[in-house]
Each structure stands twice: as structure tokens, then as C-alpha cells.
MDTraj code that builds the backbone (N, CA, C; nanometers):
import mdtraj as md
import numpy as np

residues = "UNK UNK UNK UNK UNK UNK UNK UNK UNK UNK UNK UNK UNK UNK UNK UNK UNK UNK UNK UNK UNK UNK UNK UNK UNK UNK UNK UNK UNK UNK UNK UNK UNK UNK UNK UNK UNK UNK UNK UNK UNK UNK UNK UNK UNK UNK UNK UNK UNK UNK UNK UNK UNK UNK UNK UNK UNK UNK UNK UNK UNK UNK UNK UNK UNK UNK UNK UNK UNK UNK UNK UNK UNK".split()
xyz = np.array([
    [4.5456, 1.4435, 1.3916],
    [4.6059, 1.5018, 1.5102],
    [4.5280, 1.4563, 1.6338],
    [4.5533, 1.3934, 1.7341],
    [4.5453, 1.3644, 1.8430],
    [4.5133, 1.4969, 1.9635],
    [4.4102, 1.4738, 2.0362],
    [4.3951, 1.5791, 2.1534],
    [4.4087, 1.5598, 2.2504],
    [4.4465, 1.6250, 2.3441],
    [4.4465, 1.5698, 2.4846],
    [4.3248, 1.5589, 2.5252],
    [4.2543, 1.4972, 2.7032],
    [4.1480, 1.4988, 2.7263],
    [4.1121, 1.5832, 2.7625],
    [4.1902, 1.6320, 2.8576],
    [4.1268, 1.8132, 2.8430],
    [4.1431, 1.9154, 2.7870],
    [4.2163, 1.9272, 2.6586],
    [4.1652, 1.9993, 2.4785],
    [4.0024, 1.9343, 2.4856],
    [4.0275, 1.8330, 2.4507],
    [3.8285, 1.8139, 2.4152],
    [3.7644, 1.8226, 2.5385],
    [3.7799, 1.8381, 2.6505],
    [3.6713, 1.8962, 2.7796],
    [3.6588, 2.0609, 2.7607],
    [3.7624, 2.0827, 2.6998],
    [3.7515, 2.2285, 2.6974],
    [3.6484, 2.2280, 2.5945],
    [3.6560, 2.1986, 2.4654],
    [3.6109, 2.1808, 2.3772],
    [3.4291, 2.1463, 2.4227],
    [3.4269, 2.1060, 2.4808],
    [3.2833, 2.0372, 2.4850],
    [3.2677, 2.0964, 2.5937],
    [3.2824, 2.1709, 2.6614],
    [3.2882, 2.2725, 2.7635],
    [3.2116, 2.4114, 2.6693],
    [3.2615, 2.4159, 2.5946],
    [3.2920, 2.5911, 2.5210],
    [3.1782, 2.5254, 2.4224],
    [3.1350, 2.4347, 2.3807],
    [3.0081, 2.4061, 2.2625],
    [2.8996, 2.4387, 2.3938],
    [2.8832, 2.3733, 2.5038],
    [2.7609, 2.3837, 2.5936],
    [2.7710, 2.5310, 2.6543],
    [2.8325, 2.6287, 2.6361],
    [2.8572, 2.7336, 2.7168],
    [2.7748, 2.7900, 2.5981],
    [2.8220, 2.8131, 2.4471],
    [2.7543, 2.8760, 2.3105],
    [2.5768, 2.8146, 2.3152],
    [2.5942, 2.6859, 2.3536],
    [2.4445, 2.6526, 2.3207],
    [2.3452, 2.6878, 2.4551],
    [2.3639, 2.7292, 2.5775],
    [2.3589, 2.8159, 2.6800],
    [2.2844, 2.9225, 2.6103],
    [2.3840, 3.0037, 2.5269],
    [2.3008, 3.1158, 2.5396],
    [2.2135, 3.0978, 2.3851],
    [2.1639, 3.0198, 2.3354],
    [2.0033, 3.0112, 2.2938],
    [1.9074, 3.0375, 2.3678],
    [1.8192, 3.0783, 2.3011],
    [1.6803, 3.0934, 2.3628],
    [1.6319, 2.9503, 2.3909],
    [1.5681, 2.9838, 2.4922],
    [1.4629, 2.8271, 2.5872],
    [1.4544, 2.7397, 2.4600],
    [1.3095, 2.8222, 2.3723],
    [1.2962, 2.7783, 2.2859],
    [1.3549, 2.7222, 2.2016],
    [1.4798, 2.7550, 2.0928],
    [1.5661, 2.6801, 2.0032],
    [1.6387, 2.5645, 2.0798],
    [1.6281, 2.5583, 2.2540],
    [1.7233, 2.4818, 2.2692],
    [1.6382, 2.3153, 2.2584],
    [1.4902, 2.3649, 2.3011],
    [1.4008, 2.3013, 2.3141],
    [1.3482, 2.1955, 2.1817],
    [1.3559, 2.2867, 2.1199],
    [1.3036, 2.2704, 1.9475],
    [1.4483, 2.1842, 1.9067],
    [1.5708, 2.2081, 1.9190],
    [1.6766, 2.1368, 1.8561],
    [1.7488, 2.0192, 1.9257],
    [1.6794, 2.0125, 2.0824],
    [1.7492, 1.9260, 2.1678],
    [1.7161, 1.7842, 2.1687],
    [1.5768, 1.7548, 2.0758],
    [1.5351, 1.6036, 2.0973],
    [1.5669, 1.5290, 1.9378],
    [1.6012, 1.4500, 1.9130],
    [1.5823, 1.3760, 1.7883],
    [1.4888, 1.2597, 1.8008],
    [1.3959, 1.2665, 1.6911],
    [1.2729, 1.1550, 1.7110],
    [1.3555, 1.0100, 1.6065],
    [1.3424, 0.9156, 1.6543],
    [1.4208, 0.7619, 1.6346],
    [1.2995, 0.7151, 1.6153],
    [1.2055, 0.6646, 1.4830],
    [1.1360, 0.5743, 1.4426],
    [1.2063, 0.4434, 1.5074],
    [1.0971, 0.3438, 1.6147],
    [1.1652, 0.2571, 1.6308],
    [1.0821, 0.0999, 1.5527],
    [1.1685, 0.0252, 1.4838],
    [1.0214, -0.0477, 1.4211],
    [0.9885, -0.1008, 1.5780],
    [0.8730, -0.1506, 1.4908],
    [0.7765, -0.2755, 1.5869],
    [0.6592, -0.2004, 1.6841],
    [0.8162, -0.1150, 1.7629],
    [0.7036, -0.0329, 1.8877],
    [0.6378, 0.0631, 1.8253],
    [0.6722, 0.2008, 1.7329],
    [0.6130, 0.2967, 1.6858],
    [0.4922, 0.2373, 1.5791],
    [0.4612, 0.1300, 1.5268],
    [0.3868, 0.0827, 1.4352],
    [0.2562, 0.0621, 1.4149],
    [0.2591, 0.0484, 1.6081],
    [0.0798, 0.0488, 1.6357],
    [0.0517, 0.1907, 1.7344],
    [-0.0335, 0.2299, 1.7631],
    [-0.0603, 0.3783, 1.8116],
    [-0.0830, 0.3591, 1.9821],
    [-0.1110, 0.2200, 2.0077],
    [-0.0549, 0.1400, 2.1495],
    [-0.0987, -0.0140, 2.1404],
    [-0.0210, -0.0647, 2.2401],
    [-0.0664, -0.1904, 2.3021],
    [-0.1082, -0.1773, 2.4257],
    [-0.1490, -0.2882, 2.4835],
    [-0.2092, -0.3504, 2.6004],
    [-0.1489, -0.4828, 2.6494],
    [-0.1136, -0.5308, 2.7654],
    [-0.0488, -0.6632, 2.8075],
    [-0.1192, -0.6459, 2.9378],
    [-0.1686, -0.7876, 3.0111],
    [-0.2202, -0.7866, 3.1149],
    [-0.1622, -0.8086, 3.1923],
    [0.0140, -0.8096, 3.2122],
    [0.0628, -0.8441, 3.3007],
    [0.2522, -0.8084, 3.2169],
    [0.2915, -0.7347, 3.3302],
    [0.4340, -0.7436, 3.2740],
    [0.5497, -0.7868, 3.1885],
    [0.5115, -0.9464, 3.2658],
    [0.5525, -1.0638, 3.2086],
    [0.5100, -1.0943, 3.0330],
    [0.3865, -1.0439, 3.0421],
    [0.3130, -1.0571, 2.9129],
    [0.3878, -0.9769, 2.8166],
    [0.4596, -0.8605, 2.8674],
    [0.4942, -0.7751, 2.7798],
    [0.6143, -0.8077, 2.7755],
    [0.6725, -0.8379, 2.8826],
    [0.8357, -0.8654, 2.8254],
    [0.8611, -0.9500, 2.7337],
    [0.7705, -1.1002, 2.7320],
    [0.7676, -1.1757, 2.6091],
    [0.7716, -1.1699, 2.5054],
    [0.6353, -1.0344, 2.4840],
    [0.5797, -0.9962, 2.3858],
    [0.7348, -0.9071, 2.3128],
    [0.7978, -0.8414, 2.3526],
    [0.9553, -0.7887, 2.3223],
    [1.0160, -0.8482, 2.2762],
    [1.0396, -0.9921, 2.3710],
    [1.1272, -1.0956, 2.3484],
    [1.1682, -1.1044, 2.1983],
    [1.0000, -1.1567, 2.1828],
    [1.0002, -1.2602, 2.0447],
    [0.9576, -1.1603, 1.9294],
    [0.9135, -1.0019, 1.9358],
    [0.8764, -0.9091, 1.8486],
    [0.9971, -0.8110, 1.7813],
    [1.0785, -0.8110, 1.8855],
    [1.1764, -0.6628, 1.9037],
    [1.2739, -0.6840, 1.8309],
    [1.3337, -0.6208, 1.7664],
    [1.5022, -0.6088, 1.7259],
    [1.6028, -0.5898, 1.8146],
    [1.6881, -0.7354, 1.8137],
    [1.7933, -0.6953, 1.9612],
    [1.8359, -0.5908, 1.9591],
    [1.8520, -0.5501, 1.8613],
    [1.9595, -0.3615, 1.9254],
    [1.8627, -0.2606, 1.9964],
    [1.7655, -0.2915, 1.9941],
    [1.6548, -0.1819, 2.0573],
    [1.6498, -0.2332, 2.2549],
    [1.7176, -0.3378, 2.2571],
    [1.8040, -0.3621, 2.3924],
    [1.6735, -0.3922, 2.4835],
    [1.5516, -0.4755, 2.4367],
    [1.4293, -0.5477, 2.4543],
    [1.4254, -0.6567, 2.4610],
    [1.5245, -0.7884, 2.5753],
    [1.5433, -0.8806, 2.5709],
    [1.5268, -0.9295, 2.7131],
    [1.4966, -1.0531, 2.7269],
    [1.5121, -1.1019, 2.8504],
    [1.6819, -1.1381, 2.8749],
    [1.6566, -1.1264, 3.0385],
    [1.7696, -1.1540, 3.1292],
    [1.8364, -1.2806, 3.1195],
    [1.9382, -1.2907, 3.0865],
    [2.0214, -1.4414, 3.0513],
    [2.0055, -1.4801, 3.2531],
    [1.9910, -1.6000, 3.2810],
    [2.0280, -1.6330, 3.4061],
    [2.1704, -1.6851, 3.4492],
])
top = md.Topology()
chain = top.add_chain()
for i, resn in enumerate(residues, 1):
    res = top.add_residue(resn, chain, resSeq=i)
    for name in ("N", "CA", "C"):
        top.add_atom(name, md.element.get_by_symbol(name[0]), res)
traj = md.Trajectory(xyz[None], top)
């Protein structure tokens, strides 16, 4: 069955109105999801001496979907 767009605004209207009235806390505690990302989460930090250094360092380290790429010209 098909909805209109505002059936689901209502809809997603009336979920944020219910999750409103949580406490601070539960909203706090349930509002973040942690995303292991490889490559970056793996070391506890890096260091680059220069921007450039790091964008490289992305370039050629990162998994394209993690959206860590240089600028096509």
C-alpha cells in the first residue's frame, strides 16, 4: 500500500512527538549508533604534518564508501 507524503509526515511527525517525551537520558543513551569504521578506528590516533599529508594518507588508505577521497578536477 502506497502513502501519501503527508500520511508519512504525519507519521514521522507523531514517532518524534512519542520520542519527545523520553527522558534526556534514554534519548541520549539511544540516539547515537557507534559505526566501526575500518582503517580510521584501528589505530587509537594519527598524526600528519600537514593537511595535504592527510588527505593522501585517505586517498590511498580509506574505503571509498567512507567518502575519503580526493577532489576529481
Amino acid at each position: 500500500m502506497k502513502t501519501r507524503a503527508g500520511d508519512e509526515w504525519e507519521l514521522f511527525a507523531d514517532q518524534c512527538r512519542r520520542q519527545m517525551q523520553r527522558p534526556l537520558r534514554d534519548r541520549l543513551r539511544y540516539g547515537f549508533y557507534r559505526q566501526h569504521k575500518p582503517v580510521l578506528d584501528d589505530a587509537p590516533y594519527r598524526t600528519f604534518a600537514t593537511t595535504a599529508e592527510y588527505r593522501q594518507w585517505c586517498h590511498e588508505n580509506l574505503p571509498a564508501y567512507l567518502g575519503y577521497r580526493l577532489a576529481k578536477d
